[in-house]
Each structure stands twice: as structure tokens, then as C-alpha cells.
Backbone and ligand atoms as CSV (ligand in chain L), in Angstrom:
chain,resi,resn,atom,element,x,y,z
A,1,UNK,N,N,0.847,-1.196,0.000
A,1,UNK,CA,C,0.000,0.000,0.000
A,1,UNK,C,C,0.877,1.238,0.000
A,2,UNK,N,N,0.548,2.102,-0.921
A,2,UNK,CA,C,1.054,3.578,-0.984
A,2,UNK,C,C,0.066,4.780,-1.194
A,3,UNK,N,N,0.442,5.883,-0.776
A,3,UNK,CA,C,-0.414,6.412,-0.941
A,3,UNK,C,C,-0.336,7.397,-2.084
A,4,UNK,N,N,-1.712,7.292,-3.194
A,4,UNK,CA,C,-1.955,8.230,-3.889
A,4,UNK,C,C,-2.511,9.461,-3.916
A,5,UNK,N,N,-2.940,9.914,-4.836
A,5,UNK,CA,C,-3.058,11.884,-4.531
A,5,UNK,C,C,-4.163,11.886,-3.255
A,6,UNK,N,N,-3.313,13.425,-3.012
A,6,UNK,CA,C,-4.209,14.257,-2.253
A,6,UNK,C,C,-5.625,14.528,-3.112
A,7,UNK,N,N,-6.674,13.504,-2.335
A,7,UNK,CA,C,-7.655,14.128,-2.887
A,7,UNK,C,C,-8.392,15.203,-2.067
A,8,UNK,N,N,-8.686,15.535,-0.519
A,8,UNK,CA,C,-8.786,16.800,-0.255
A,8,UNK,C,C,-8.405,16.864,1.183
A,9,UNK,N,N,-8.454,17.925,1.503
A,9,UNK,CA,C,-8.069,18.178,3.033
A,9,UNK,C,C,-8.934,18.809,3.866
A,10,UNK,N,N,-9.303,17.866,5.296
A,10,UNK,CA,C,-10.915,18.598,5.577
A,10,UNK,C,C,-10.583,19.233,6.567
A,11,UNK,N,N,-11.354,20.573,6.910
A,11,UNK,CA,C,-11.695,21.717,7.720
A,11,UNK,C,C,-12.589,21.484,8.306
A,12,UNK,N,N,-12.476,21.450,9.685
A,12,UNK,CA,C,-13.951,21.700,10.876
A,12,UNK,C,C,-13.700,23.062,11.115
A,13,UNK,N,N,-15.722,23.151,11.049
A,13,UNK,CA,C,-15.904,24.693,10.986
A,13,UNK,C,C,-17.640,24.828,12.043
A,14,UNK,N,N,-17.417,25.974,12.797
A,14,UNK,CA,C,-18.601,25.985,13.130
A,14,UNK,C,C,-20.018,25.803,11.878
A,15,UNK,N,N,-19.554,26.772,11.084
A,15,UNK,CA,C,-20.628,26.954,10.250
A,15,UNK,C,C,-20.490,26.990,8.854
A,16,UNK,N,N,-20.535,26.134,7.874
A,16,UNK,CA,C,-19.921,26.418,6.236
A,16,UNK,C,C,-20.527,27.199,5.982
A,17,UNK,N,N,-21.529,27.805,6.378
A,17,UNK,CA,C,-22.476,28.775,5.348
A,17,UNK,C,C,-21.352,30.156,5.635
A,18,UNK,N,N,-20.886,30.246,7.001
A,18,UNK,CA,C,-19.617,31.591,7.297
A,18,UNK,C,C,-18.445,31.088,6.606
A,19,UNK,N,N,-18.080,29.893,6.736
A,19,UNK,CA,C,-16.886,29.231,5.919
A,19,UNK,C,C,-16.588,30.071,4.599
A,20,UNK,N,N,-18.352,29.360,4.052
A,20,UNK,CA,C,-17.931,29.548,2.066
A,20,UNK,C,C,-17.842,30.889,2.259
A,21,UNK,N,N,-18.610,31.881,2.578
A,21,UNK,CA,C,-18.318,33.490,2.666
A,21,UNK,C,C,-16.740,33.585,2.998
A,22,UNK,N,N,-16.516,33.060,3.512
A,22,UNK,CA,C,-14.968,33.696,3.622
A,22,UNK,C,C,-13.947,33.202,1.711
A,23,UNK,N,N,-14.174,31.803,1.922
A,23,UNK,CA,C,-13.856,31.302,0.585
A,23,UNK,C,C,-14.506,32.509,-0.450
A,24,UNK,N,N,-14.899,33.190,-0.716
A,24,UNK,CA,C,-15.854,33.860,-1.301
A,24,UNK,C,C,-15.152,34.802,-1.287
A,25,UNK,N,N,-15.355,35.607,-0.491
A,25,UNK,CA,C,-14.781,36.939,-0.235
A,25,UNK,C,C,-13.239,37.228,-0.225
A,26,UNK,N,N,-12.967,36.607,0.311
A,26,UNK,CA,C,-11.293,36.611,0.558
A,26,UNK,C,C,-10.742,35.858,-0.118
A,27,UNK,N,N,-10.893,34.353,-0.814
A,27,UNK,CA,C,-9.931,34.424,-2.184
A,27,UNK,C,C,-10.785,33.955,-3.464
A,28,UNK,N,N,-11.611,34.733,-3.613
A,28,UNK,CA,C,-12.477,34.613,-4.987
A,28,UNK,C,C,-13.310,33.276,-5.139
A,29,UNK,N,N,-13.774,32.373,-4.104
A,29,UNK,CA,C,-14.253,31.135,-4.668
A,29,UNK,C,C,-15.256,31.689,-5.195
A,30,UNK,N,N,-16.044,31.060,-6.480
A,30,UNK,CA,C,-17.169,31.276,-7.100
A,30,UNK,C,C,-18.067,30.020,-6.626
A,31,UNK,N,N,-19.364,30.667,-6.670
A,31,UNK,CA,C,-20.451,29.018,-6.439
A,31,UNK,C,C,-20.375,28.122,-7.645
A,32,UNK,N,N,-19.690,28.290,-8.560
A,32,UNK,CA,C,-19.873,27.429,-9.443
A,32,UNK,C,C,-18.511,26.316,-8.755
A,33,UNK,N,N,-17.226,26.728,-7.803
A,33,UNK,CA,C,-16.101,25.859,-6.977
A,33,UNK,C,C,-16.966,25.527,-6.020
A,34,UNK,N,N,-18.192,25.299,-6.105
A,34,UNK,CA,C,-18.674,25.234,-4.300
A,34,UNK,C,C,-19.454,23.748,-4.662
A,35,UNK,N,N,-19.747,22.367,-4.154
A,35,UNK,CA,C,-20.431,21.931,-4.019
A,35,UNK,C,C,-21.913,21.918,-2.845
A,36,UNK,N,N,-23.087,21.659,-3.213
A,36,UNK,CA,C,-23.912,21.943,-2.388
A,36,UNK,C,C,-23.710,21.204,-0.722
A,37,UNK,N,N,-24.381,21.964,0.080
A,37,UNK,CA,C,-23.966,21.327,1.494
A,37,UNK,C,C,-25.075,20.184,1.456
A,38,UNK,N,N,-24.501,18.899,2.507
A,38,UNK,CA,C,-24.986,18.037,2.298
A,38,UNK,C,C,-25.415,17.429,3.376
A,39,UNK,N,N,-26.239,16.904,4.426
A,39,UNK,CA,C,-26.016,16.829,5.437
A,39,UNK,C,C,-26.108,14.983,5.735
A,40,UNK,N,N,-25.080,14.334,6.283
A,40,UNK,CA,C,-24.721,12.920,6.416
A,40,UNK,C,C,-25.020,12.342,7.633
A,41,UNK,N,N,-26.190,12.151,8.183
A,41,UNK,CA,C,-26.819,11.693,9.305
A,41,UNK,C,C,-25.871,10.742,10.201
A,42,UNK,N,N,-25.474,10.020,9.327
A,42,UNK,CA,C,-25.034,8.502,9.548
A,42,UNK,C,C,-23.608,8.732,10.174
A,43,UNK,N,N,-22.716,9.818,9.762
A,43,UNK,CA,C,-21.256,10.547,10.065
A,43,UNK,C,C,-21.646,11.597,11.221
A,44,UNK,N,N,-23.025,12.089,11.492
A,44,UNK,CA,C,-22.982,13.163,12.049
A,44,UNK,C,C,-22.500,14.289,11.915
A,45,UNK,N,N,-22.093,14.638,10.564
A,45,UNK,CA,C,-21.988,15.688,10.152
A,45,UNK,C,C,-22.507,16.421,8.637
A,46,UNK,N,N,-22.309,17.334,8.589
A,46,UNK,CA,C,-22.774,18.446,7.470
A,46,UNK,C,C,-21.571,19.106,6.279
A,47,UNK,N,N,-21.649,18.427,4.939
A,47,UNK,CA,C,-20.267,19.068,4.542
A,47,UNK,C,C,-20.271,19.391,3.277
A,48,UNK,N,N,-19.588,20.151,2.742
A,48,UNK,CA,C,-19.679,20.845,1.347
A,48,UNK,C,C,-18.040,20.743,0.844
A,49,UNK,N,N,-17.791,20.529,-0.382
A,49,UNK,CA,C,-16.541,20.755,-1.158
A,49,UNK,C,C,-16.260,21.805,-1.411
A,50,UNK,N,N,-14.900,22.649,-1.597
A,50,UNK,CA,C,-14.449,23.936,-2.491
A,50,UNK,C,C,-13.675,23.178,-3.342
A,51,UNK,N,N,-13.529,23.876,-4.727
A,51,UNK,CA,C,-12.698,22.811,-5.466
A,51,UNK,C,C,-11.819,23.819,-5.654
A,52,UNK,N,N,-10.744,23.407,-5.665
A,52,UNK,CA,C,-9.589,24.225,-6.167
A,52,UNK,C,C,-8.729,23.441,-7.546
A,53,UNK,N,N,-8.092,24.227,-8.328
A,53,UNK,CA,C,-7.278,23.402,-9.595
A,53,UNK,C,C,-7.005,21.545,-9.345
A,54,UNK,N,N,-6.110,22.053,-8.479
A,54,UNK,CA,C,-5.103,20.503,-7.955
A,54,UNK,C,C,-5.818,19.438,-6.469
A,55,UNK,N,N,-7.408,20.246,-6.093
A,55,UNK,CA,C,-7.835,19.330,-4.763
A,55,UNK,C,C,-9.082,19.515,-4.731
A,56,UNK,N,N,-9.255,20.005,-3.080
A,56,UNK,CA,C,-10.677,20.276,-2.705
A,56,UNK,C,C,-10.602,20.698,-1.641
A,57,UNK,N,N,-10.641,21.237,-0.789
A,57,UNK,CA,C,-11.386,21.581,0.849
A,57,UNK,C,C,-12.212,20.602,1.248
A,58,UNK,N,N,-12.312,20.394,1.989
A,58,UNK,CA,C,-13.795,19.584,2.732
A,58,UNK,C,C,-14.285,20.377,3.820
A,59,UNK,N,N,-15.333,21.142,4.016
A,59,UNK,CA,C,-15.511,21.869,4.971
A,59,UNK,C,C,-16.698,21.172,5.935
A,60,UNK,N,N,-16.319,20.707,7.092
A,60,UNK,CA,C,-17.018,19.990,7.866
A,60,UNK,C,C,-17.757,20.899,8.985
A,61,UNK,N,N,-19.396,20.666,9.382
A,61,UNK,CA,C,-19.828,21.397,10.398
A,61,UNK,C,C,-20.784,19.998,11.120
A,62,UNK,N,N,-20.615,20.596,12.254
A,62,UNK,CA,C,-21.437,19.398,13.198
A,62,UNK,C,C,-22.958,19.216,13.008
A,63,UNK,N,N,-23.412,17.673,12.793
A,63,UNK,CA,C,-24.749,17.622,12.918
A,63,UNK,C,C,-25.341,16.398,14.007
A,64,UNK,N,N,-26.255,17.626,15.195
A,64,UNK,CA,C,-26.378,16.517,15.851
A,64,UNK,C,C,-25.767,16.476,17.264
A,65,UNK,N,N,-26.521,16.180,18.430
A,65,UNK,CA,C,-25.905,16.427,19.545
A,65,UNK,C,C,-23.763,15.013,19.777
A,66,UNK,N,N,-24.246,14.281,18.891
A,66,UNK,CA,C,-23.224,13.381,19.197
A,66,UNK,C,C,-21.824,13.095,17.896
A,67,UNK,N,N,-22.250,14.693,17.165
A,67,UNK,CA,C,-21.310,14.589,16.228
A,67,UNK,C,C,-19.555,14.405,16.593
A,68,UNK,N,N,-18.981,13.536,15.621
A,68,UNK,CA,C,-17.352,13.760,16.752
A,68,UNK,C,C,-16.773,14.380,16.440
A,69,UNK,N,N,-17.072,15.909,15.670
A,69,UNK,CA,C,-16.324,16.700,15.448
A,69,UNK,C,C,-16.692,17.892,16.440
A,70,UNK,N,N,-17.602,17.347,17.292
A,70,UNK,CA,C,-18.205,18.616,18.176
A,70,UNK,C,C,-16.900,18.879,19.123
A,71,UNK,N,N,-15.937,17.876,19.663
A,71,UNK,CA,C,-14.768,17.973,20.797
A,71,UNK,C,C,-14.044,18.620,19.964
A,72,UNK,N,N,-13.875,18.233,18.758
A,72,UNK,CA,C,-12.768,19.084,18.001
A,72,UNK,C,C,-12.903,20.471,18.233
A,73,UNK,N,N,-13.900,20.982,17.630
A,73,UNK,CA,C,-14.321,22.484,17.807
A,73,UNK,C,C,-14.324,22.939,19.072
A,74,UNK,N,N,-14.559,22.069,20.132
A,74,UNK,CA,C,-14.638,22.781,21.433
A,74,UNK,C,C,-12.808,22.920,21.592
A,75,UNK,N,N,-12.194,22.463,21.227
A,75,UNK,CA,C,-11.082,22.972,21.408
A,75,UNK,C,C,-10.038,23.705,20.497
A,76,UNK,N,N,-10.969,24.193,19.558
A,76,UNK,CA,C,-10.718,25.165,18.161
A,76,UNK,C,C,-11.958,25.534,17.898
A,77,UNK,N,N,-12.324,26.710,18.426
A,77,UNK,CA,C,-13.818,26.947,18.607
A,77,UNK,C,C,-13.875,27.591,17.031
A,78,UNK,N,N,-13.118,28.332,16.847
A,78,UNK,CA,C,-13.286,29.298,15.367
A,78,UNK,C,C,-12.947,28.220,14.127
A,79,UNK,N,N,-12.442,27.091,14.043
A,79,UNK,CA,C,-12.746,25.884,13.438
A,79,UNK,C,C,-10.904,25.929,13.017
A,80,UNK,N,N,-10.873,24.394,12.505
A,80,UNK,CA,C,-9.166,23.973,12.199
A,80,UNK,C,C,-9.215,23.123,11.322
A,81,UNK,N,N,-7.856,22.790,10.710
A,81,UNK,CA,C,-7.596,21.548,9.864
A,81,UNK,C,C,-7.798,20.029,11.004
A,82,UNK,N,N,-8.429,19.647,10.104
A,82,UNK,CA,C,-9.241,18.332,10.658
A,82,UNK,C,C,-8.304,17.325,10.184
A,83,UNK,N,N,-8.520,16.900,8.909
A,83,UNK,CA,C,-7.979,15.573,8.713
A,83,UNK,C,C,-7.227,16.102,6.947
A,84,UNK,N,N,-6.372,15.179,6.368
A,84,UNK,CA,C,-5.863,15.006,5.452
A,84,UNK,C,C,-6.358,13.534,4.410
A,85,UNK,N,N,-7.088,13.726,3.288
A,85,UNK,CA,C,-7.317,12.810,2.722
A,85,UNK,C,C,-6.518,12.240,1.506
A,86,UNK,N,N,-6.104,10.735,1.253
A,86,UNK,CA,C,-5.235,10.787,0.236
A,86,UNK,C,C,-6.539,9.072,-0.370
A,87,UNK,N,N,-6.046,9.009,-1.559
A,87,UNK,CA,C,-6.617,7.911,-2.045
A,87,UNK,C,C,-5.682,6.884,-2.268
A,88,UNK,N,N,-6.570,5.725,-2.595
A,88,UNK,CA,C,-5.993,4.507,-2.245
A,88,UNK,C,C,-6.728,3.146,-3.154
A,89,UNK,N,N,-6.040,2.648,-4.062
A,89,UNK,CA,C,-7.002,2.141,-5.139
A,89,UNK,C,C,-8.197,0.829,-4.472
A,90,UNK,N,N,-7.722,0.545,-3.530
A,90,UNK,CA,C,-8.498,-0.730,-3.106
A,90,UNK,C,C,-8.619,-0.349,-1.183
A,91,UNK,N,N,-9.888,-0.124,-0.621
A,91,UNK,CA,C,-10.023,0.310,0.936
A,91,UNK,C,C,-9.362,-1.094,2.226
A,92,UNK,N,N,-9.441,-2.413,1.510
A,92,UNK,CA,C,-9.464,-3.202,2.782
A,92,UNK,C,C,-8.267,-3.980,2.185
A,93,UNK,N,N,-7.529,-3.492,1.069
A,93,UNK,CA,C,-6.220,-4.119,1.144
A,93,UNK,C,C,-5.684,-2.587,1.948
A,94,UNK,N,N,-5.581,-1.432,1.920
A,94,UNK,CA,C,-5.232,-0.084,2.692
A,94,UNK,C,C,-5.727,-0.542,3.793
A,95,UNK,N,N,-6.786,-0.832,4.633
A,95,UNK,CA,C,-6.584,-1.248,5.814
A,95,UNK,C,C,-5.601,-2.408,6.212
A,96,UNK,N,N,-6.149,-3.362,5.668
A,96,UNK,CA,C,-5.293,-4.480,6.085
A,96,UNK,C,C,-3.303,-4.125,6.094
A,97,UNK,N,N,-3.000,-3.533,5.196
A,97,UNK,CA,C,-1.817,-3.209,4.959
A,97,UNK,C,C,-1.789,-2.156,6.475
A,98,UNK,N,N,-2.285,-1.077,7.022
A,98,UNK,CA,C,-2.318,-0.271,8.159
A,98,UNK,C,C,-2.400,-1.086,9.070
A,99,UNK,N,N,-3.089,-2.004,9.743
A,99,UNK,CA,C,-2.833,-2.548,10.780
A,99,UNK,C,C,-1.833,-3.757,10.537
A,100,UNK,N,N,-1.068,-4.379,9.690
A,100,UNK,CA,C,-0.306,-4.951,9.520
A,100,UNK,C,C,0.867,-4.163,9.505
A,101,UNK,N,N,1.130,-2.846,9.601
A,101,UNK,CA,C,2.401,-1.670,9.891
A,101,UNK,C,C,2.336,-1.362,10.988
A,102,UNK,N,N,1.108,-1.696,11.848
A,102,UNK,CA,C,0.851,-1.183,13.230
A,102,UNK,C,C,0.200,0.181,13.442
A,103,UNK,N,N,-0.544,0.440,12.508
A,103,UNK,CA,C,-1.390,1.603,12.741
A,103,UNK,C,C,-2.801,1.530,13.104
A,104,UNK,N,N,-3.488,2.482,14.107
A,104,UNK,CA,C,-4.778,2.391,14.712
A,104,UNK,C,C,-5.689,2.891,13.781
A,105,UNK,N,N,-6.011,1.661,12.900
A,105,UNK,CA,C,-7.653,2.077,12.163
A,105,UNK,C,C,-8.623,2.681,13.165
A,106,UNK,N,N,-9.619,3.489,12.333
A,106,UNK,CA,C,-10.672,4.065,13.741
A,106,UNK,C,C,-11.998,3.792,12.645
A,107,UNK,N,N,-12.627,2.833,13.031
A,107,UNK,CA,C,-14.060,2.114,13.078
A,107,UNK,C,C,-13.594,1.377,11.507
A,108,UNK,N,N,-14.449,1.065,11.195
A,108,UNK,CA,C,-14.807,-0.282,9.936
A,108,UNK,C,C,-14.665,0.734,8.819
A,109,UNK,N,N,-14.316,0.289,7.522
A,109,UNK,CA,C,-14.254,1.001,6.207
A,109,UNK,C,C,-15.962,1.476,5.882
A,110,UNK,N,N,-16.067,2.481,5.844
A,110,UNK,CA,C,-17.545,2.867,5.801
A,110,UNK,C,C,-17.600,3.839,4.410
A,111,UNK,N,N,-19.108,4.198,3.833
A,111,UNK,CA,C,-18.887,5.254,2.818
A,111,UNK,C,C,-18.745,6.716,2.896
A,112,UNK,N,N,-18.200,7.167,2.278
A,112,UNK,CA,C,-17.896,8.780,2.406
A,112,UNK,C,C,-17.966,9.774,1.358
A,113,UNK,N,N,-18.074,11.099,2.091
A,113,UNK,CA,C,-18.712,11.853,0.959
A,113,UNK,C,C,-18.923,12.160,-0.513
A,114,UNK,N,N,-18.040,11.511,-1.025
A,114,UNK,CA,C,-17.202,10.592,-2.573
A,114,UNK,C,C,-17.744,9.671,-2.733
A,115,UNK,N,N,-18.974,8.646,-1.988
A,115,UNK,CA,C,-18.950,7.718,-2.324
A,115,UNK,C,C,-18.877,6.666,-2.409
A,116,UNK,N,N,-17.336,6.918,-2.173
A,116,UNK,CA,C,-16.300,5.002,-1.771
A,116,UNK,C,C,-16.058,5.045,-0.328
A,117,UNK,N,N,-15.692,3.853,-0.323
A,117,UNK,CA,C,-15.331,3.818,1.410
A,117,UNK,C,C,-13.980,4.463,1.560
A,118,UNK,N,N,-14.084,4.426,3.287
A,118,UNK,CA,C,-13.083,5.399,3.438
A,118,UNK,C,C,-12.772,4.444,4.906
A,119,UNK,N,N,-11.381,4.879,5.410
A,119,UNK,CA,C,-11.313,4.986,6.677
A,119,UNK,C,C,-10.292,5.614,7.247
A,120,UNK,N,N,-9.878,6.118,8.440
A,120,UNK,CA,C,-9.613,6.836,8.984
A,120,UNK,C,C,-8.397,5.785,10.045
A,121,UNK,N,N,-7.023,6.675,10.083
A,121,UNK,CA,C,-5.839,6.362,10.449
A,121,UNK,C,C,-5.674,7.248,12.257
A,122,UNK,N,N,-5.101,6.787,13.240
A,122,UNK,CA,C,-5.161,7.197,14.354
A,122,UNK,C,C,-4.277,8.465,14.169
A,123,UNK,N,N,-4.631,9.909,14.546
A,123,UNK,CA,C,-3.613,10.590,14.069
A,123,UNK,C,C,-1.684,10.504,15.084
A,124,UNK,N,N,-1.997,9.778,15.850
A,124,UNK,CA,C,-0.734,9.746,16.820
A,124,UNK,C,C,0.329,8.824,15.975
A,125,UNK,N,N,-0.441,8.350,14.604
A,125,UNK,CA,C,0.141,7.316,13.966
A,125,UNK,C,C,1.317,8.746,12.891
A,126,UNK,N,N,0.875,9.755,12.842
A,126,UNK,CA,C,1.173,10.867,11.626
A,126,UNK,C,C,1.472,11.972,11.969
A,127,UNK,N,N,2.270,11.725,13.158
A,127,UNK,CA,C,2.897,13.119,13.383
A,127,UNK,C,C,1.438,14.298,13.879
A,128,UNK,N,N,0.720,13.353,14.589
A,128,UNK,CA,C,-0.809,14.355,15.107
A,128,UNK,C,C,-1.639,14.757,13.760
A,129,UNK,N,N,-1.122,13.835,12.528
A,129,UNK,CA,C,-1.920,14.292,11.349
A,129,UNK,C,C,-2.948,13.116,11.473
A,130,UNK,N,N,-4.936,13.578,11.192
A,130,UNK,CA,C,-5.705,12.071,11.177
A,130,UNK,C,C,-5.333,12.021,9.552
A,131,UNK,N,N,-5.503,10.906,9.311
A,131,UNK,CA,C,-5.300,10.398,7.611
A,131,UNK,C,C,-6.231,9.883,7.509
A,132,UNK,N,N,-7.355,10.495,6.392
A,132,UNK,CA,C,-8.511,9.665,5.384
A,132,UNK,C,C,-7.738,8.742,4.417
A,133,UNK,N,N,-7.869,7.749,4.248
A,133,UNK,CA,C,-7.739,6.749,3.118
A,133,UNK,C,C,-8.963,6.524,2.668
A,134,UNK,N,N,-9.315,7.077,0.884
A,134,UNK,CA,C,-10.107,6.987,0.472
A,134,UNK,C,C,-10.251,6.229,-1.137
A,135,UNK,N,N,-11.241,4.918,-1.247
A,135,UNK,CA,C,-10.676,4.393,-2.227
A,135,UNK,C,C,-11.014,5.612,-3.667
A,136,UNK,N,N,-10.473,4.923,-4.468
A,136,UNK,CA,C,-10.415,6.045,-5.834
A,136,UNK,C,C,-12.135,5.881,-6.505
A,137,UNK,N,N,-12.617,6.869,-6.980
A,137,UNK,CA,C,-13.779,6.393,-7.495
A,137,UNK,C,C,-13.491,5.506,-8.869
A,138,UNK,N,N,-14.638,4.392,-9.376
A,138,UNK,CA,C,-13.865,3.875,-10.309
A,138,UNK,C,C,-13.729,4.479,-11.213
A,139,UNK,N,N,-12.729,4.112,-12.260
A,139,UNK,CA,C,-12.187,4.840,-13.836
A,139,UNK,C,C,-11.500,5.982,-13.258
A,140,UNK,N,N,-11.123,6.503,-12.112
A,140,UNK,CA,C,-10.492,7.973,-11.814
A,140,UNK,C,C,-8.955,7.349,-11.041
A,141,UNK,N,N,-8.638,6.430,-11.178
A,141,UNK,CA,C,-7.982,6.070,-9.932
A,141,UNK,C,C,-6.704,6.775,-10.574
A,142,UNK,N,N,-5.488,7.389,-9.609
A,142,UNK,CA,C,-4.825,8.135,-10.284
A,142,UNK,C,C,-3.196,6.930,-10.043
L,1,CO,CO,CO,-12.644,13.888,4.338
């Protein structure tokens, strides 16, 4: 297992609707870079894309008294870089390969806002970075 492109890097934010305004205002995003907000019951959270040339943003807001990005924010109340996502052509050979290096998967390969499954790397494993491993959608895999 290696890892392929950065496909985006997510932001917890109190609120995307103040988020995209800033994206907006301060470095030109247009709504046509904006995907619509979406809200993911099942993740407990609420999230919208910015697309930029070479990635994406992921701008994450809490939904839900038991969202787990709610601790995050309580200790970055004005919101922070959350997690780093990279892709990965196949999800449960990328797991299996992570806990066979000794890294702390966090819950079961589940689907994500893309789509494909995803899962999530302990960040104590990355230098305090969390790592999305996300498989490639098919025909895009880079
Ligand atoms: Co993400």
C-alpha cells in the first residue's frame, strides 16, 4: 500500500455557510467551486466541497448532539484543519496493509462523501496528522 493523490483536506468549521463566505470573499471562490452542502446523518456531520485546480477543501460542520467533530471544535472553537485525505485504489487491502504496519484504524471502512469507502488512520500514527484513506472512485484512480 502507498499512498496516492491528495484528494482533499478537511476543515472543521462551526458553520460552512460563514466558511464559504470567507472562501468567497477573501480568495475569490465562485459558487460554481462550491459543491452543495450536504447533510450525512449517519457521520454526524454536514459538509460541502471547495474545489480548487489541484484538490478540494472539505468543509465539515457538526450535525447533531453526538457529532465527533463537536470535541474538536470545542477545542478550536473558530474551526481547524481536521484531517488530510489521500486515495488509495483498493479500501481493505489499505486497511489491512495499516494494521499490519501497526497503525490504529478508527471504526470499519464505511462510505464517504465521494462515495467510496473510506477509513480513517489514528492521528498519533502521523505526526498528530488524522489520515482519510479513500478508495479512488472507479475509472479515476490516479
Ligand atoms: Co474527508
Amino acid at each position: 500500500m502507498k499512498l496516492g493523490r491528495l484528494n482533499h483536506v478537511g476543515v472543521a468549521v462551526p458553520s460552512i455557510a460563514d466558511a464559504l463566505d470567507t472562501y468567497r470573499t477573501l480568495y475569490g471562490v465562485t459558487d460554481a467551486d462550491i459543491t452543495p452542502i450536504r447533510d450525512m446523518p449517519a457521520q454526524g456531520v454536514r459538509v460541502a466541497f471547495v474545489d480548487v485546480p489541484n484538490s478540494q477543501i472539505e468543509l465539515i460542520e457538526p450535525l447533531g448532539e453526538t457529532s465527533p467533530i463537536l470535541k474538536f471544535l470545542e477545542k478550536n472553537p473558530a474551526g481547524g484543519q481536521h484531517h488530510v485525505c489521500f486515495e488509495v485504489p483498493d479500501i481493505i487491502e489499505a486497511r489491512d496493509a495499516m494494521v499490519e504496519r501497526g497503525a490504529t484504524v478508527l471504526g470499519e471502512p464505511r462510505i464517504g462523501a465521494h462515495g467510496t469507502p473510506i477509513i480513517f488512520v489514528h492521528p498519533k500514527n502521523s505526526n498528530g496528522v488524522l489520515i482519510e484513506l479513500m478508495e479512488s472512485p472507479k475509472g479515476e484512480e490516479h
